[in-house]
MARGUTI-976218 format. One record per residue: residue in one letter; x, y, z of N, C-alpha, C in turn. Coordinates in steps of 0.2 Angstrom, whole numbers, plus 5000, padded with zeros to 4 digits. Atoms other than C-alpha are relative to their C-alpha. Layout:
% MARGUTI-976218
AXYZXYZXYZ
...
% end
This chain:
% MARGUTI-976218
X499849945005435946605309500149964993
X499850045006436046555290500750024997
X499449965002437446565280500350064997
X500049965002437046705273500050075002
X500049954995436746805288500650025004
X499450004998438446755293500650034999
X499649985007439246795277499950095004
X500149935000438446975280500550055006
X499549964995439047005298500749995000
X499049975001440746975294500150044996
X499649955003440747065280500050095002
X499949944996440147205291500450035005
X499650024994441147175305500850024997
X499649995001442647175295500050074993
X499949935002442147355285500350065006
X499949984995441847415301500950025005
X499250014997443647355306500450074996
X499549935004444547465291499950075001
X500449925000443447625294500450015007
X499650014993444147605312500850025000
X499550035003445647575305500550084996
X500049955003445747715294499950065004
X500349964996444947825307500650035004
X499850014995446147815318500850034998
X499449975005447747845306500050085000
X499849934999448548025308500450014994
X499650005006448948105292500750055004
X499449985001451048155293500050084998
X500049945001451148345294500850024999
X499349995002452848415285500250045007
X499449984995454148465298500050104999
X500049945001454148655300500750044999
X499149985002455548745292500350075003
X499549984997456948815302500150094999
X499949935002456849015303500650024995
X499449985004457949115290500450015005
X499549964997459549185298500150074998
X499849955001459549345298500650054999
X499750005003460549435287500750055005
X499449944995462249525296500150064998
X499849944999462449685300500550054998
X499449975002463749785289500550025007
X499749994999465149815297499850105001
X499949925000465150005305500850014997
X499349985003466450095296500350055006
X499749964994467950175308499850074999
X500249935002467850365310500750024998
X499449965002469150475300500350025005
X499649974993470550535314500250054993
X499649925002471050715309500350035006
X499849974996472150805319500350084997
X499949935002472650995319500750005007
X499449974997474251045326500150105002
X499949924997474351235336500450025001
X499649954997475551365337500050025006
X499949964989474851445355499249935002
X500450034994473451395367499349994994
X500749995004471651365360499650055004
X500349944999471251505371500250074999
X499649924999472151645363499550054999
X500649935004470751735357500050014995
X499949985006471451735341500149964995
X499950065005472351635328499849915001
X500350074998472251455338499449994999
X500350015000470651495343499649994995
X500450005007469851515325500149954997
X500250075002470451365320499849945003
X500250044996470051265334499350015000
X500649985004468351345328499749964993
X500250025004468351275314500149934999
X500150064999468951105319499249965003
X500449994997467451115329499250014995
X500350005004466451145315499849934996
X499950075003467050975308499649975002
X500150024996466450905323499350014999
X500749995002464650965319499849974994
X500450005009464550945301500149884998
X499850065004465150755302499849935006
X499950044995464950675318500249965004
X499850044998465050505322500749964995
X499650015007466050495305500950025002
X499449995001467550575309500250015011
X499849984994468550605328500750035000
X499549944998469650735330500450025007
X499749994995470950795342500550064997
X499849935002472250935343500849995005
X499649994995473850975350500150095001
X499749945002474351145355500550025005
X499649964998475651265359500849974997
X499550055003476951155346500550064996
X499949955002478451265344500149984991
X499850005006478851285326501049984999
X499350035000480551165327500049934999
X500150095001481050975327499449975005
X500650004997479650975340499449994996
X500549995006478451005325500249924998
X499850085004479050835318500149965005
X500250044994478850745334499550005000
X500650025002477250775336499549994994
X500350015005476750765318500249935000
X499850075003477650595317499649945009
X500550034996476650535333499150005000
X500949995002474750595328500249934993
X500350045009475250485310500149935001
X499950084997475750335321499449975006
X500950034997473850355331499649994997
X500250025007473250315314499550064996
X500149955005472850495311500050024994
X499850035007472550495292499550064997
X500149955002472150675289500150065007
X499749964995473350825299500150054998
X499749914999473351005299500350025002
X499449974995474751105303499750064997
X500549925001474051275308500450064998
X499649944999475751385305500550014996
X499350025008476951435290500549995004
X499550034997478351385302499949925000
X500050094998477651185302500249994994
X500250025004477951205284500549944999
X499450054997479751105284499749945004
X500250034996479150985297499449944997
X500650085007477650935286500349984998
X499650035008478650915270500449925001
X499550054996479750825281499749905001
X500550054997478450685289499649974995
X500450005003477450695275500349934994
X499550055006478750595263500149935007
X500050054996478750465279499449975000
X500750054999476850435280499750004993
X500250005003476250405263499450014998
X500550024999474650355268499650075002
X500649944996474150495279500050064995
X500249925004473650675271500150065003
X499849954997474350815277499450074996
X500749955002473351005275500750055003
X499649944998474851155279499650074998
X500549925001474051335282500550064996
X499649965005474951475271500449984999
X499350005001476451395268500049994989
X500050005006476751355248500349944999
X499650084999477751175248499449954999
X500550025000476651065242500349904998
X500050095002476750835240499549974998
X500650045000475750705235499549995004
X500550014993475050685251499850075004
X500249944995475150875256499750074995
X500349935004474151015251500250085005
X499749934997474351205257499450045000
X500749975002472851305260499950085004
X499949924997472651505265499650035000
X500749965001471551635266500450094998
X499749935003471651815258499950065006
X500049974994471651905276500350054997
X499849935002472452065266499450024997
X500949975005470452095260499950035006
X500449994994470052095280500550075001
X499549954998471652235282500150054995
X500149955006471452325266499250035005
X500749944999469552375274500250015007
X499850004992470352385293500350084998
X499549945002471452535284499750055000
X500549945002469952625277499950015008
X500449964994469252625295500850055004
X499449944998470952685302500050074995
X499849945005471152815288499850045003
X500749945002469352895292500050015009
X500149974991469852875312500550055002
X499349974999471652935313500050075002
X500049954997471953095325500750034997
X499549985001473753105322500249984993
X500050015006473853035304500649945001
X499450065000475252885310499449955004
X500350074999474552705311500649945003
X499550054997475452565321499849934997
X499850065004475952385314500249975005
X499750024996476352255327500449944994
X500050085007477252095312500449995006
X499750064996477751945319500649994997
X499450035003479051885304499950024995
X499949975008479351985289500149964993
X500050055007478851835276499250054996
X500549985005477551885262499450005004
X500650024999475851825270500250095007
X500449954996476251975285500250074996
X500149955006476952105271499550034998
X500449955006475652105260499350025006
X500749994999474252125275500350085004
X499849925000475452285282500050054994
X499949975007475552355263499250034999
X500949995003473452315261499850075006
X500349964996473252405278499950074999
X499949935001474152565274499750024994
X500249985008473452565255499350005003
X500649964998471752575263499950055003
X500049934998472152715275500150044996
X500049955005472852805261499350004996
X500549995005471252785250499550045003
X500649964999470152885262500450075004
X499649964997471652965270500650034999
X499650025003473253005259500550035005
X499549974995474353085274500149985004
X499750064993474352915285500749994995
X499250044999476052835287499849955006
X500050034994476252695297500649975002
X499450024998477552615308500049935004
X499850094997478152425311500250005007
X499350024996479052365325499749914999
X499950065000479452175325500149955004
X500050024995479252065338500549905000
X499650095002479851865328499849975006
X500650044997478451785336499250004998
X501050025002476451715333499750035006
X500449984994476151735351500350005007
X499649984995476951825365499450085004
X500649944999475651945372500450045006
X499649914996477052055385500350004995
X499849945003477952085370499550004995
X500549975005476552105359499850065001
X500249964996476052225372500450065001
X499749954997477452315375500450004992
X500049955006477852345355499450044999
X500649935001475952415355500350065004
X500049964998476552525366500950054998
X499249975002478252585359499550034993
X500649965007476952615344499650065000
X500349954995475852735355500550065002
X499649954998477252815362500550044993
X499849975005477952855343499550034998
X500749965004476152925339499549984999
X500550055002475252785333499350035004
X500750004997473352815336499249934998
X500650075001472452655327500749965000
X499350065002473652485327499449944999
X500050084999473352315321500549964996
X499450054999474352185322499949924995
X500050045003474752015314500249935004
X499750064996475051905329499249985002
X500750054998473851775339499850045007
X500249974995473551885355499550065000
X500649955002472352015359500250065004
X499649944996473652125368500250064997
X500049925003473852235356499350055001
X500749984997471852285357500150035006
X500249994992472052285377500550045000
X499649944998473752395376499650084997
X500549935002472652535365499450015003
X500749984995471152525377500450055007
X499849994994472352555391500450065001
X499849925004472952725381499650034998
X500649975003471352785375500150004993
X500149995008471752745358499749924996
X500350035005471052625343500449954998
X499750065001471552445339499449954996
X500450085004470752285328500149945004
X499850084998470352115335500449974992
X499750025006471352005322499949924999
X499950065001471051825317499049995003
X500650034997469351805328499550065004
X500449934995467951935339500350015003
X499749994995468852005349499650105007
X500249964998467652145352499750005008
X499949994994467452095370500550025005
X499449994996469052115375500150075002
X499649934998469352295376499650044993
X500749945007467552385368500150075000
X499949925001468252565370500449984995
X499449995004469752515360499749964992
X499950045007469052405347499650044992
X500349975007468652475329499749914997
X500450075005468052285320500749955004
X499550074997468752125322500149984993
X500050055006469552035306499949945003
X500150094999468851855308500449974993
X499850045008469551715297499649945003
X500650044999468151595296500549914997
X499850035003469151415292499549955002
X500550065001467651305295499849974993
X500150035007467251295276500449974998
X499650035004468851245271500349925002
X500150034996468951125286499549954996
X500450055002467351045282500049954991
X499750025006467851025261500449955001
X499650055001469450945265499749955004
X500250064998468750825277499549954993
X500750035002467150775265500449994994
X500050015005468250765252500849945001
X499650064997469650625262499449955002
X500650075002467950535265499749984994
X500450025007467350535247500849974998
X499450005003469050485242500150044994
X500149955006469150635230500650065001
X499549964997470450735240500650004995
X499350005005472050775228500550055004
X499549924998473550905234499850054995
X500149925004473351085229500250045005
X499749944996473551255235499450034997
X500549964999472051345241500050075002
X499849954994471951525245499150024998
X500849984999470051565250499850085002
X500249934996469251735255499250004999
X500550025000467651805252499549994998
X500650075004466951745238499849945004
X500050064994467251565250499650015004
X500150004990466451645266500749985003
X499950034996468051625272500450065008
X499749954999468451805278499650075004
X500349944999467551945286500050065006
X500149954996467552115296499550035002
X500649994996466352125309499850055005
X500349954995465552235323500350065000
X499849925003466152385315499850075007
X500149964995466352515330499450064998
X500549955002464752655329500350054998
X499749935001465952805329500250004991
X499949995005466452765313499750014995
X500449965002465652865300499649964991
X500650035005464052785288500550004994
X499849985007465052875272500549935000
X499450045000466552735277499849944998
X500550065003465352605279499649964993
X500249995006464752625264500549964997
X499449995003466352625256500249945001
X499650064998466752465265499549944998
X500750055004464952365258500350014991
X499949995008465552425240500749935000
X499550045001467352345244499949935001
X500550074999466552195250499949974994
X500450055006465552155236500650014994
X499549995005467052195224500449954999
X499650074996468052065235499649944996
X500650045004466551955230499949974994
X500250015008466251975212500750024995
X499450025006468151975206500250085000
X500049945003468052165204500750055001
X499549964993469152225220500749965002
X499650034996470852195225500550055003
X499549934995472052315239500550004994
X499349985004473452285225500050024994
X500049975006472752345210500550054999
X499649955001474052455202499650054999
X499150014998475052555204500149985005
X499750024994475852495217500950035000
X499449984998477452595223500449995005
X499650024996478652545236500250065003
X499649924996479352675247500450025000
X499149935002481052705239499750024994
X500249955007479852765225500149944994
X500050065003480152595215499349984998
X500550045001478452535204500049934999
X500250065001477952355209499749974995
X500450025003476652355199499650034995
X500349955005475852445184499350045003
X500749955000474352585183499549924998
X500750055006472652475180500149915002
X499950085000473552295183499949975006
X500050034997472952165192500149935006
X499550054997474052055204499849944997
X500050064998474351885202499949975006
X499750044996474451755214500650025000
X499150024999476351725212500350065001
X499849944997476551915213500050015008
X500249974995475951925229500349965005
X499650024994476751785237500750005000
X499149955000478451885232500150055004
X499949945000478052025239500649995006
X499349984995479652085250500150074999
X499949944999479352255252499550045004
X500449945001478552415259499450034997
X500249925003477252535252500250055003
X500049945000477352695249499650035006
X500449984996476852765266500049955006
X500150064994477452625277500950035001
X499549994998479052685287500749965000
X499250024996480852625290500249944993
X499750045004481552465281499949925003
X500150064996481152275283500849965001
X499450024998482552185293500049924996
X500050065002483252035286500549945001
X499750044995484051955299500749964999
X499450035003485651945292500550075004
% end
């Protein structure tokens, strides 16, 4: 081989080696990067505790029930958002403030007390838990923490009177009142001032029971009412014994607070309902917005919060009538049972020709109309 030939194979020999060489070499591929972590899950937020405090049972058919109606309503409109609970049958005493001061310490942090008797009790508690929010139904006492909220149930008993007026055999109406403070006043005052406006020859008579919910004796003044003459009654307590005592006499009665028109369908002329879901659903949706302030609400039926329902068929189209006009009155500001005059029944005028009540008149009233028997006791 010459030198040159030698020269060659090696220089081949060793290109061959680096291409080899080269070949063979793995290019470093970057490391693959560690998945993101997935960003965390807000916090669910807890649900609002609201509680309602009850005078009688949730099954009275009446007062309870309608607002255990409307708690219930809460419960739809809100649902994983709020939980709710209830106590009932809580008399109106220190008991009231026991379990007011036990709901506020299960971190209860919006309470309704359903009864002008819890008013006390609230006001009381209320100055303890500064935090929670209180919600009191007619009463008038009002805190930072506590509001007051009502409904105009003398609009449902102003058109109950019409239908009494236009039924009445005997021309005397019966009144069963629980407690002679303003809220049952002015709905015995409204009833008879609508009897009179289709009827002017009604008169009606009280008897007084001082109690929300007692259904023998509710029972057994319907029937002292009946045996004085009484032929329509309605009452202003939480049972439906008044109703069932006028079925069980062949005479005429109103559900009160809620339907009551299965109870006793011969005797029933309508049912006042008081619809408190709406006002229900506002206060809640407005302790979740944090937007909630104290006040003093009185609703009716501009609201939706109020209405007379399944109006008996005996009673006469022309009434009917009568009672859509007053409706839409109630609605559009037009109408109210205590438009003067208003005269008392020693003959004293309340209230001028043409004038139209206030608020603050009305949660004074302490008297009679004209045309409402006897004299209110005043427990002295």
């Amino acid at each position: 081989m010459t030198p040159m030939s030698k020269r060659a194979l090696i220089g081949w020999t060793a290109m061959a080696a680096l291409t080899a060489l080269v070949g063979c070499g793995k290019k470093e591929e970057p490391a693959a990067a560690a998945p993101a972590a997935a960003p965390a899950a807000p916090a669910k937020a807890e649900p609002l505790k609201v509680a309602w405090v009850y005078i009688g049972p949730v099954g009275d058919a009446g007062w309870t029930f309608a607002h255990d109606n409307g708690r219930k309503a809460v419960e739809a409109e809100f649902g994983d958002k709020v939980q709710t609970t209830f106590v009932e049958k809580v008399p109106e005493s220190t008991d009231a403030e026991r379990v007011l001061r036990d709901l506020a310490s299960q971190g209860n942090k919006l309470i309704f007390t359903t009864s002008f008797g819890y008013m006390e009790p609230t006001l009381k508690v209320a100055g303890e838990f500064p935090d929670v929010k209180f919600e009191h139904a007619t009463g008038y006492k009002t805190a930072p923490n506590m509001g007051v909220y009502d409904t105009r149930f003398y609009q449902d008993a102003y058109v109950s009177g019409v239908i009494a007026g236009s039924m009445t055999k005997s021309n005397v109406l019966g009144f069963v009142g629980s407690f002679p403070i303003p809220e049952v006043l002015r709905n015995i005052n409204a009833f008879t001032l609508g009897a009179q406006s289709v009827n002017p020859k009604v008169t009606t008579k009280v008897v007084w029971i001082s109690t929300w919910f007692d259904p023998p004796k509710e029972a057994e003044a319907a029937q002292s009412l009946i045996n004085a003459g009484a032929d329509v009654l309605l009452q202003n307590t939480d049972s439906s014994a008044v109703l069932q005592t006028a079925e069980k006499n062949g005479k005429f009665a109103f559900g009160w607070d809620s339907d009551m028109s299965a109870v006793a369908p011969k005797a029933h002329l309508a049912s006042n309902v008081v619809y408190w879901g709406p006002y229900y659903k506002k206060t809640v949706k407005d302790v979740l917005d944090g937007t909630w302030k104290s006040s003093r609400d009185v609703w009716g039926y501009k609201e939706g919060a109020n209405g007379v329902i399944k109006i008996n068929d005996a009673v006469p189209e022309e009434i009917k009538k009568k009672i859509d006009e007053i409706k839409a009155g109630y609605k559009d500001g037009t109408m109210d049972p205590f438009k003067g005059p208003i005269v008392d029944n020693t003959g004293k005028e309340r209230l001028a020709a043409g004038a139209m009540p206030e608020q603050d008149w009305k949660d004074k009233v302490d008297f009679y109309v004209k045309g409402v028997d006897g004299t209110i006791p005043t427990g002295k």
